[in-house]
C-alpha positions in Angstrom: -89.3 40.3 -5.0 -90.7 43.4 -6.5 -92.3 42.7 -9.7 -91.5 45.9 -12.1 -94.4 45.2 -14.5 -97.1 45.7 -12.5 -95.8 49.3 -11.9 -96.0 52.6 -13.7 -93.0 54.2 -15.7 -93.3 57.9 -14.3 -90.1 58.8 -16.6 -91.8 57.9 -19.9 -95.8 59.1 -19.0 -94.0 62.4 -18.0 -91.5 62.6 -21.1 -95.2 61.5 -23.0 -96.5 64.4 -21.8 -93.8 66.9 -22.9 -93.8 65.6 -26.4 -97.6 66.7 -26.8 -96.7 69.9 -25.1 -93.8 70.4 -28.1 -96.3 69.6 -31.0 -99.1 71.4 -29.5 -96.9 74.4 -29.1 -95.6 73.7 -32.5 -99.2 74.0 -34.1 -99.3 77.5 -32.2 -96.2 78.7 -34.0 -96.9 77.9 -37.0 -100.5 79.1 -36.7 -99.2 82.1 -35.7 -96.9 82.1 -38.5 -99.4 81.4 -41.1 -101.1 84.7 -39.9 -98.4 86.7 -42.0 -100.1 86.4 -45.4 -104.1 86.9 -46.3 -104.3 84.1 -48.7 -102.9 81.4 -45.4 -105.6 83.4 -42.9 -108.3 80.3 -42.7 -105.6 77.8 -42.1 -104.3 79.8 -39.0 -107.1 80.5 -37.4 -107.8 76.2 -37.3 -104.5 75.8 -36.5 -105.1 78.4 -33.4 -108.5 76.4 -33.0 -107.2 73.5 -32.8 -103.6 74.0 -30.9 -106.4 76.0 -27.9 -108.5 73.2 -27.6 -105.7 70.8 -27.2 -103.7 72.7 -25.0 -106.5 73.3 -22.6 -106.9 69.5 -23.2 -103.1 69.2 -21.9 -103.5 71.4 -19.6 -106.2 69.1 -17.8 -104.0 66.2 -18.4 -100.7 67.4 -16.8 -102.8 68.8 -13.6 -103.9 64.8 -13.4 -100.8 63.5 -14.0 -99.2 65.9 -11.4 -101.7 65.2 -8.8 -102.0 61.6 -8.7 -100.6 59.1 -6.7 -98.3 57.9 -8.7 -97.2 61.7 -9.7 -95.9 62.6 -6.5 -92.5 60.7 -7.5 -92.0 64.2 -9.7 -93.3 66.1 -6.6 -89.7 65.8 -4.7 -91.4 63.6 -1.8 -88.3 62.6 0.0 -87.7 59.5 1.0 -87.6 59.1 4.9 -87.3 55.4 5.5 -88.7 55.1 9.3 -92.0 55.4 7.7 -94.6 53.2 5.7 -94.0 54.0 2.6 -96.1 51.8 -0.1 -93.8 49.6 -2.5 -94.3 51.5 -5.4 -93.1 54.6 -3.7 -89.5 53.6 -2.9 -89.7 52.0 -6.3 -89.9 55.8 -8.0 -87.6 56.8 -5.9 -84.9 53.9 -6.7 -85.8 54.3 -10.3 -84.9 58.5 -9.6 -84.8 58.8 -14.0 -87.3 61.7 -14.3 
């Protein structure tokens, strides 16, 4: 019996993901929107700062979590079952919520 535990939940690391993508992109809006007026000028440019940094830091995080192992369940890899595929593969693929 597969133990489900002992495996990773691609569905929520991937919706993770996307909800620092939404409030870094967030920060950039409203950086961008704080722009409009002199007096809100310093707080732009660190939320700019700021929303850079952490979207390059994102950035490096997603091309991890896309490249991994365990991230080629969001990859498409079809399922062929006359070969060896590990446990935790056909697990992702039975699971088939991302």
């Amino acid at each position: 019996m597969l133990d489900v535990q002992e495996n990773y939940n691609v569905s929520a690391e991937f919706r993770q993901v996307s909800i620092w993508a939404i409030a870094l992109f967030s920060m950039s809006i409203a950086g961008s929107l704080c722009m409009c007026h002199i007096s809100t000028l310093p707080a732009a440019a660190c939320l700019q700062c700021l929303s850079g940094c952490g979207s390059f830091a994102w950035l490096i995080t997603l091309t991890v979590f896309v490249f991994r192992e365990q991230g080629q369940a969001c990859g498409f890899v079809e399922y062929d079952s006359t070969s060896n595929q590990p446990v935790e593969s056909i697990l992702w693929i039975a699971e088939y919520t991302f």
